[in-house]
C-alpha positions in Angstrom: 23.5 -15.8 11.7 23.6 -19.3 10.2 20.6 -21.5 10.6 19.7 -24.7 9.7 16.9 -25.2 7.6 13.7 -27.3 8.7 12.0 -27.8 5.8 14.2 -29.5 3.1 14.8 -32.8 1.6 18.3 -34.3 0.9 19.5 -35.4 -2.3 22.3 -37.2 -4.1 25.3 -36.1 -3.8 25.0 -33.2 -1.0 22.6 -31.5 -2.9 19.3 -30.3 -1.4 16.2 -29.1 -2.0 14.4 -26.2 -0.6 11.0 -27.0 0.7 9.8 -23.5 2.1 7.9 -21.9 -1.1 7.0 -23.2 -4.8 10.3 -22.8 -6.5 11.7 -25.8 -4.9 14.6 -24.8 -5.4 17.2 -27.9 -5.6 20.7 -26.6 -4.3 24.1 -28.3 -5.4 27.3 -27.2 -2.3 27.8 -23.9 -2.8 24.2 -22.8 -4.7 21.5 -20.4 -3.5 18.1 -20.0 -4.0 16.3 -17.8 -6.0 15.5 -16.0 -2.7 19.1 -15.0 -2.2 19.2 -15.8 1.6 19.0 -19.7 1.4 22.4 -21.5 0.9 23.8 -25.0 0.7 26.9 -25.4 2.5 28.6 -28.9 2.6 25.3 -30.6 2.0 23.0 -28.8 4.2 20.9 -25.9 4.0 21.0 -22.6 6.0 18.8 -19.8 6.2 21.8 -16.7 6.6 18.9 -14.3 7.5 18.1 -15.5 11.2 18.1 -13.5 14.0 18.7 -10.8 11.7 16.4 -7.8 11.0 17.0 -5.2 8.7 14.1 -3.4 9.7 12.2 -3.3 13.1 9.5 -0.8 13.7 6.5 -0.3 15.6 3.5 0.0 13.1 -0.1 0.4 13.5 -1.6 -2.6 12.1 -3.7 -0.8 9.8 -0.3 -0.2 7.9 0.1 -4.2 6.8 -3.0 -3.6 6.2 -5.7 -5.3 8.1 -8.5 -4.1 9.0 -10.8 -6.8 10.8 -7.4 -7.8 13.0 -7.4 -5.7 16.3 -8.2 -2.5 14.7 -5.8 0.4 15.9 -3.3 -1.3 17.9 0.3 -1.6 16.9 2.8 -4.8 15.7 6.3 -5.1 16.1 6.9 -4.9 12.5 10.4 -6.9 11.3 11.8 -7.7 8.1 15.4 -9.0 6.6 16.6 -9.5 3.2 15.5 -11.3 0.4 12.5 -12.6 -1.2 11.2 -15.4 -3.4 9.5 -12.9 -5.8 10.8 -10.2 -8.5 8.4 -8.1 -8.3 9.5 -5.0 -10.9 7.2 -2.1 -9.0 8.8 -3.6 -5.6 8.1 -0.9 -3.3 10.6 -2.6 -0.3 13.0 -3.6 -3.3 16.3 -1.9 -1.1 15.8 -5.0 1.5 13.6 -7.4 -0.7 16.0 -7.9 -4.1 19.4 -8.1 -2.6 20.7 -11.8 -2.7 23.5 -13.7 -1.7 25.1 -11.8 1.0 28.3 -12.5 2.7 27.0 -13.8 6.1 30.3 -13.1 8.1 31.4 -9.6 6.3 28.2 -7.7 5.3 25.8 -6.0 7.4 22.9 -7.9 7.8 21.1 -5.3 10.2 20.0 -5.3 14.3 20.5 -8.9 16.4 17.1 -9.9 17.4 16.9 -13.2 18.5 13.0 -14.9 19.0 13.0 -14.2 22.5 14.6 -10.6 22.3 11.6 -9.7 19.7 8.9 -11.5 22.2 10.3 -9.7 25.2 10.0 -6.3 23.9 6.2 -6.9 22.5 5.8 -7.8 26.1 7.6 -5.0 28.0 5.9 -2.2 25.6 2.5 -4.0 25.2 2.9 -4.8 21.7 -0.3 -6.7 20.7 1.4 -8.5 17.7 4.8 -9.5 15.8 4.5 -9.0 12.2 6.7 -10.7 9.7 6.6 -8.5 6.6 8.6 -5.9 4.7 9.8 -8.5 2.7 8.4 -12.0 2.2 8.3 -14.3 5.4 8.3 -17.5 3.6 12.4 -16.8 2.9 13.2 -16.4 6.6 11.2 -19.1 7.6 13.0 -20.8 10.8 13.0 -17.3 12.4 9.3 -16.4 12.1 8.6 -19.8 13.3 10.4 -19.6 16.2 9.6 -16.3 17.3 6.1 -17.2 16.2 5.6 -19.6 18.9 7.3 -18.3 21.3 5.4 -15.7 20.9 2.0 -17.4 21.2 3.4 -18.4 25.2 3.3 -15.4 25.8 0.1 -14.1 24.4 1.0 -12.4 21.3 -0.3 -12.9 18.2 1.5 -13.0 14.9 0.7 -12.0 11.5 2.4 -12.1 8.2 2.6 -10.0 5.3 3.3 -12.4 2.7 2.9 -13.1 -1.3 1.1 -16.1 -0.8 3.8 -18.2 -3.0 4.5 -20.8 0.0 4.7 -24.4 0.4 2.2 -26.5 2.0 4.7 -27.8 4.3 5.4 -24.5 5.3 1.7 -23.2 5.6 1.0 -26.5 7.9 4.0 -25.5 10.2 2.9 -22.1 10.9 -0.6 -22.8 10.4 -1.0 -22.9 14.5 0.5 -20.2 15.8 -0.5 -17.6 12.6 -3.1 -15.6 13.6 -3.4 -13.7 10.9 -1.7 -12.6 7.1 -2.2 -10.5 4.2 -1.7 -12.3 0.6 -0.9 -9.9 -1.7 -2.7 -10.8 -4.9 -0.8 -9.3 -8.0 -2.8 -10.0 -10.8 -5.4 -12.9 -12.0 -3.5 -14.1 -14.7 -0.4 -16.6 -14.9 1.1 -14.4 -17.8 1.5 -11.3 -15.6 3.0 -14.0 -12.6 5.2 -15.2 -14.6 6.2 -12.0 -16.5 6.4 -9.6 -13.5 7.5 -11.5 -10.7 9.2 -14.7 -12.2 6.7 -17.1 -10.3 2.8 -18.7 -10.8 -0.3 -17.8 -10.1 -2.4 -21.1 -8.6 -0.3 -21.8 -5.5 -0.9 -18.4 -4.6 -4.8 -19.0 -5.2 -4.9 -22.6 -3.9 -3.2 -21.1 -0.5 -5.5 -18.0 -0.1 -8.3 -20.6 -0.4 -6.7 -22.7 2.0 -6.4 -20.7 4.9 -9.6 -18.8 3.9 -11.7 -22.1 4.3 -9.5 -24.8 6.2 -7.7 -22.7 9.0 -8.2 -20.4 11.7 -6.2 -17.4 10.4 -7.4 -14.2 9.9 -7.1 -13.4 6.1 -7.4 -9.9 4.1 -6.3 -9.4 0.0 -4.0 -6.6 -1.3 -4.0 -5.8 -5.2 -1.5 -3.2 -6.4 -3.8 -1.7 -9.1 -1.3 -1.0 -11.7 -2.3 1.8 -14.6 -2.1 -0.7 -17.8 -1.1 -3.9 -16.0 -3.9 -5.4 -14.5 -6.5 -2.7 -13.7 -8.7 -3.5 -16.9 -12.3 -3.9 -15.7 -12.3 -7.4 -16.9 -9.7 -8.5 -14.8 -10.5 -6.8 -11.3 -13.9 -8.3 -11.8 -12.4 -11.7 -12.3 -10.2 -11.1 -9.2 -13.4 -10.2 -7.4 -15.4 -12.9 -8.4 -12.8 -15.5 -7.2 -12.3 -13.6 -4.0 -16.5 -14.0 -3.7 -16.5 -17.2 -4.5 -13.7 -18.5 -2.0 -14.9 -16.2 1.2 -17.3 -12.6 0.3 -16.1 -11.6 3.8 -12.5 -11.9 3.3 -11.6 -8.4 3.1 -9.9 -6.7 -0.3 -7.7 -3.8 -0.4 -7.2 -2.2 -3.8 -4.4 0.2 -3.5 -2.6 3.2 -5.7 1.0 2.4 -7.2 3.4 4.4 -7.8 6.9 4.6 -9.8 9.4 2.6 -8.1 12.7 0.1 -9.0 12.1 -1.0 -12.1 9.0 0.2 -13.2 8.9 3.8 -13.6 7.0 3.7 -17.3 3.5 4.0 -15.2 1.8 6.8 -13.3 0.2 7.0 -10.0 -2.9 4.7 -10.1 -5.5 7.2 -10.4 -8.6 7.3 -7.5 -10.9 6.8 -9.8 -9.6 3.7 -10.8 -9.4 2.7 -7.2 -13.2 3.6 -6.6 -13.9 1.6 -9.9 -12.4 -1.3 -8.6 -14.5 -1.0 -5.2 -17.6 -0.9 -7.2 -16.6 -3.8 -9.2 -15.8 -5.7 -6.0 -19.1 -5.0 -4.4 -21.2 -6.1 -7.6 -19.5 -9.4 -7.2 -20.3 -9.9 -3.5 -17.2 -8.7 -1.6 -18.8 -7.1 1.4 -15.7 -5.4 2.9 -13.3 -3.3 0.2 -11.2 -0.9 1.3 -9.0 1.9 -1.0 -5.7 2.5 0.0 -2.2 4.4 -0.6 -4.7 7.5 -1.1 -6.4 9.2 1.5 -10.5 8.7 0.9 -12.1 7.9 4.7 -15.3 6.9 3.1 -13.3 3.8 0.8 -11.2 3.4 3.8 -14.2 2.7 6.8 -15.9 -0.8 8.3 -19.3 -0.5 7.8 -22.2 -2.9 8.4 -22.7 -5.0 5.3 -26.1 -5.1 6.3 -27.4 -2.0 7.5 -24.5 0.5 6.2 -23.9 1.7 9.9 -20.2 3.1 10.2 -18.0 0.4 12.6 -14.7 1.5 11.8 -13.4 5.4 11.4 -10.5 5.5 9.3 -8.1 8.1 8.1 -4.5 6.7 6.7 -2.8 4.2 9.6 -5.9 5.9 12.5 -8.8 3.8 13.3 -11.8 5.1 15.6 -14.2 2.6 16.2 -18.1 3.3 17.1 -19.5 0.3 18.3 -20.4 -0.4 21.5 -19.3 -4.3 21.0 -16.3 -5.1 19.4 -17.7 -6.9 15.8 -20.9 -6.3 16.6 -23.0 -3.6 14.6 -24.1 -1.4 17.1 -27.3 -0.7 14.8 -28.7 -4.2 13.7 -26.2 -6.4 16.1 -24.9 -7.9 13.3 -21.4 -9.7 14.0 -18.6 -8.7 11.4 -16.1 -11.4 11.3 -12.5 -10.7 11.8 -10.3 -10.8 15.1 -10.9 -8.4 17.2 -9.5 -9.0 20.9 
């Protein structure tokens, strides 16, 4: 379905410009962006991914992943085509790479409208609606609409998101995100640039943003890749930056694996993933989690203070021990995160 994009600025001679993530893309009649979903037609912009999902699952919330965010309840996970990144180990690359489909001929998956998706998180008890499997920003006017909709109704959002948005669009669904997981690929501008075609700082200035000026929930993914960026040197500077900007923002080092087009690299080893955890605790990270391997002892909440387990985890299955939720049951010290 067609949709008329919120965020954009006209310019001469029916061209516009896309305002929803840092490419900016500017958009003669006929052009699309480099997300593939975004198209001007006659002199205005539509997003051709809306009401659309390509995928729409029920997921446990541990699977985005976050961890301090209503630990073992499920999300009414949805996702459509396209994405503002070119990631080469894209692991959702079937749905995330395609670009410029024919909106009236090709299959552009189920017909969920805003208030079809709310209604069913309400009917099955759905605690959240997460926008993920491919990157939110690029099907904007439909997370924002089911997004507050959604918060009428008592259901929290989350996305799952690169982190390569605008500031316009982070101010518009600044108040009704509860929650998000930036995906932090590297800590250089080379590998941004080389590896998924965009740039590094907007990502950092917007994970510093909402880690220090907003109300939502934030946790860090790195996709340690074997020769890419899992020197010791540069996981310690991602560390260090992550300290610096929030030490309880929560980072999830997990294992690649061959996929699209990157299959010149082996499975990250779990050593390398327990290396990076040490490295992120000697820079002050208090909560580091492994993942894509199963290891319950990288994968558990404990106290920062007094090392009591909080949180039990095995793959997408959380147990929780305490008595209070984010409160250490042993020294009553309060874990931040969003629990209720």
């Amino acid at each position: 379905m067609l949709k008329e994009a919120t965020l954009v600025r006209p310019l001469q001679e029916m061209a516009v410009q896309c305002r929803v993530c840092e490419h900016y893309c500017a958009l003669e009649p006929g052009a699309w962006g480099k997300c593939g979903v975004r198209t001007n037609r006659e002199g205005k912009l539509y997003s051709v991914v809306y009401g659309r999902s390509v995928a729409a699952h029920v997921d446990p919330i541990e699977k985005k992943p976050l961890f301090h965010f209503l630990p073992g309840s499920d999300a009414l996970s949805i996702g459509t085509y396209g994405c503002n990144m070119r990631c080469r180990w894209c692991q959702n690359w079937q749905i995330s790479q395609v670009r410029e489909v024919d909106w009236e001929h090709d299959n552009l998956g189920e017909a969920l409208s805003p208030e079809m998706l709310v209604d069913l998180a309400v009917k099955r008890r759905i605690a959240s609606i997460a926008y993920t499997y491919n990157e939110p920003t690029v099907f904007f006017e439909y997370t924002y609409d089911t997004a507050k909709l959604a918060h009428e109704r008592g259901i929290k959002n989350v996305y799952v998101s690169n982190g390569f948005m605008s500031p316009d669009t982070l101010e518009a669904i600044g108040p009704y995100l509860d929650g998000i997981n930036v995906d932090l690929k590297g800590f250089t501008d080379e590998l941004y640039r080389t590896y998924t075609g965009t740039r590094i700082e907007p990502v950092k200035r917007n994970i510093a943003t909402i880690a220090r000026d907003t109300d939502i929930w934030i946790e860090i993914t790195t996709l340690v890749v074997p020769g890419l960026n899992d020197s010791d040197a540069e996981l310690r500077a991602m560390a260090e930056w992550l300290a610096s900007v929030d030490p309880d923002m929560p980072w999830h080092v997990s294992a690649f694996h061959p996929d699209y087009q990157m299959h010149d690299r082996s499975r990250t080893p779990t050593q390398t993933l327990k290396r990076a955890y040490e490295i992120g605790k000697a820079a002050g990270l208090r909560h580091i989690y492994v993942g894509n391997v199963p290891d319950p002892e990288h994968e558990s909440t404990y106290c920062p203070a007094c090392h009591t387990l909080l949180v039990q985890r095995y793959g997408f299955s959380a147990k929780p021990h305490w008595k209070t939720s984010g409160v250490c049951h042993q020294c009553s010290a309060v874990i931040p995160g969003v629990w209720q």
